[in-house]
N, C-alpha and C positions, 0 to 999 in steps of 0.2 A: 657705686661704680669705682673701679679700681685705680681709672683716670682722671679723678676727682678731685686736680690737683690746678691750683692756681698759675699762672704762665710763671711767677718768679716762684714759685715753690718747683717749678720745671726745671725752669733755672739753675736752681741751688740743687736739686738732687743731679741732674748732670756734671754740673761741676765737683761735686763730690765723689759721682760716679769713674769720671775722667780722673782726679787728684787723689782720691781717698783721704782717710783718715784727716781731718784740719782744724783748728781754732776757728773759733769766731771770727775772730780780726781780718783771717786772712779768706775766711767764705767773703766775709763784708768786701774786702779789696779784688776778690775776683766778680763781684755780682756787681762791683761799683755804687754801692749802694752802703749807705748810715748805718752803723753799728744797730742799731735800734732797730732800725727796718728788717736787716740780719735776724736779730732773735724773734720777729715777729712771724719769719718765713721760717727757721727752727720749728718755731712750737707749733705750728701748724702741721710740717711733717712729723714734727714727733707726737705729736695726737693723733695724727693717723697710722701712725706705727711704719713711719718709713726709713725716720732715722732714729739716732738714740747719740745723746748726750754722755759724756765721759770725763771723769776727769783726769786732768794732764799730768801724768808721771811726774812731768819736768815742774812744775810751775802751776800748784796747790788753786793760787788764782785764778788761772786759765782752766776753760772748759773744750776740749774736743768734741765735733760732730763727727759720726758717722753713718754710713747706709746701714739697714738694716736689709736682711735676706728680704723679705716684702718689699722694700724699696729700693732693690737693685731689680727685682722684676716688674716694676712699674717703671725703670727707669727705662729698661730693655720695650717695656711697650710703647712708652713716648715716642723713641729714636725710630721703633717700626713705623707707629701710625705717624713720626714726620717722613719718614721715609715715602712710605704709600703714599701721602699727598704729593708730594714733590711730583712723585712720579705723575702722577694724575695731572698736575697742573702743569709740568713742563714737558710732560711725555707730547704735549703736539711739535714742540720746537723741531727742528732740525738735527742731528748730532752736531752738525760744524755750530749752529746757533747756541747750543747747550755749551758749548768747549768755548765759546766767546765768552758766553754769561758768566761762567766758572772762572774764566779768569779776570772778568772785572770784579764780581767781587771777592774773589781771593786778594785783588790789588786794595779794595775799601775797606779790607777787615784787618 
């Protein structure tokens, strides 16, 4: 299945998807999450051939992540199938209901 991917391996391919190209360090500070825990959600997608590992022009030490074309289109499927649920789950609300909800948690994030 092509959606065969962990919530934080979701995670980590959207924010890569959103940021592109990044180190380690800074996937780690955007997932909020242990360096360690980082390369564990890495190798996961890059054994599924989602992303692929680089290294940094700048800084020999440092390893860049990015999407791979396979994993810019599982990223594009995720965002659909959260898309679809949403709708599914909150298409009974109201629109004024929905425009509430939207803005409280636009306020909590």
């Amino acid at each position: 299945d092509r959606l065969d991917v962990t919530p934080g391996q979701a995670r980590a391919l959207g924010v890569l998807t959103r940021h592109g190209l990044m180190r380690l360090s800074e996937l780690s500070e955007h997932l909020r999450i242990a360096p360690r825990s980082t390369t564990e959600v890495v190798d996961g997608l890059e054994g599924a051939g989602l992303v692929e590992r680089r290294p940094d022009p700048h800084d020999r030490r440092a390893t860049l992540v990015a999407v791979t074309e396979r994993g810019a289109g599982v990223a594009t499927e995720i965002r659909a199938a959260r898309r679809a649920a949403a709708a599914t789950f909150f298409g009974t609300l109201e629109p004024a209901d929905r425009a509430h909800l939207t803005r409280i948690l636009r306020a909590l994030s």
